[in-house]
C-alpha positions in Angstrom: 0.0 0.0 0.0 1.5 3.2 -1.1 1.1 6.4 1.2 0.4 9.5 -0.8 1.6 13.2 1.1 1.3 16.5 -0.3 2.1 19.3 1.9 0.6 22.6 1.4 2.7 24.5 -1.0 2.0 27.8 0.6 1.1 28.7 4.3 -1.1 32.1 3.0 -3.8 29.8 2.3 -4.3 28.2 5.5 -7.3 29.9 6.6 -5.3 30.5 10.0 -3.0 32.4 8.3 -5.2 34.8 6.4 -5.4 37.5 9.1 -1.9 38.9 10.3 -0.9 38.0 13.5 -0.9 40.6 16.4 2.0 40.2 18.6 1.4 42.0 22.0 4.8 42.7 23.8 5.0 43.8 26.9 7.1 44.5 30.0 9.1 41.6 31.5 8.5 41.0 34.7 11.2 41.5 36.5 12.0 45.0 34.4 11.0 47.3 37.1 13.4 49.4 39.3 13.6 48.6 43.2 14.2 51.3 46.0 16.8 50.8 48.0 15.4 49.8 50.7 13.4 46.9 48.6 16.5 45.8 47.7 17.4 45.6 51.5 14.4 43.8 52.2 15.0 40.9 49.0 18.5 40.6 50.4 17.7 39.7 54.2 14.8 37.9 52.9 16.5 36.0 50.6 19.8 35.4 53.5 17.2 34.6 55.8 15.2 31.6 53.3 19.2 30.5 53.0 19.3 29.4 56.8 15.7 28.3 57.0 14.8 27.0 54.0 11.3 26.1 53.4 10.4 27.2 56.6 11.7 30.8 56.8 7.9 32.6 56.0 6.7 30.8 59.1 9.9 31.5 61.3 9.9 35.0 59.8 6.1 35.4 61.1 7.3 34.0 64.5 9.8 36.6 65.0 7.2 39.3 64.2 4.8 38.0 66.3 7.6 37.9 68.9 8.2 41.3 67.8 4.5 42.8 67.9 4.3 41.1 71.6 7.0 42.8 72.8 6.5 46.3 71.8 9.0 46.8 69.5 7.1 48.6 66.4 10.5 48.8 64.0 11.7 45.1 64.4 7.8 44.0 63.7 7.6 46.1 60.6 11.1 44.9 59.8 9.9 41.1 60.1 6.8 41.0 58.8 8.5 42.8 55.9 10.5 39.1 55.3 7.6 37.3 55.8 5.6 39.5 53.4 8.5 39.1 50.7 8.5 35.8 51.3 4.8 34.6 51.3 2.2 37.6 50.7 -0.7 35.7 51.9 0.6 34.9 55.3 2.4 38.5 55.8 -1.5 39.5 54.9 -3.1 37.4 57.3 -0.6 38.2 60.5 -1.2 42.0 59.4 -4.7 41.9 59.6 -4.8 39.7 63.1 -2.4 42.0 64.8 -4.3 45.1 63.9 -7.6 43.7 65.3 -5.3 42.7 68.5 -4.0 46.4 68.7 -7.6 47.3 68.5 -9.0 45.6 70.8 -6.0 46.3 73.3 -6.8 50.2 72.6 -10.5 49.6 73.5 -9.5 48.0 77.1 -7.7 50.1 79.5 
């Protein structure tokens, strides 16, 4: 039995082809310029995930929890800012809890 193949001899009459193709480019991703202090915040972020690995979001929520308990306003920010870099959701979830907790705390004398 003999196989027969004829390819098409030209792709402009495909009926894909017909209408031209609109190529939408736009910004990478990663094409955006950081502040400085972003830059700070990727680097300890990304030092800190080094030493705990897949862990480090939930150790970096830890420490600003620890943080928030204590007082200590800067080091919270400074934390929550790893944990936010780190895993948004989670950073978003502590955030909200511990400005209900402040509220509350600032209702009771």
């Amino acid at each position: 039995m003999t196989i027969n193949f004829s390819a098409a001899a030209n792709s402009n009459g495909l009926p894909l082809s017909r209408r031209p193709a609109r190529i939408r480019i736009g910004q990478p991703a990663n094409d955006n310029p950081m502040a400085t202090q972003d830059r700070e915040m990727l680097n300890a972020a990304l030092r800190h995930f080094a030493e705990h690995g897949i862990a480090a979001a939930r150790q970096a929520r830890r420490q600003a929890e620890d943080a928030f308990f204590a007082g200590d306003r800067e080091a919270y920010r400074w934390w929550l800012g790893i944990c936010r870099t780190l895993d948004s959701r989670m950073a978003a979830k502590l955030a909200e809890q511990n400005s209900a907790r402040q509220g509350v705390a600032s209702r009771n004398p």
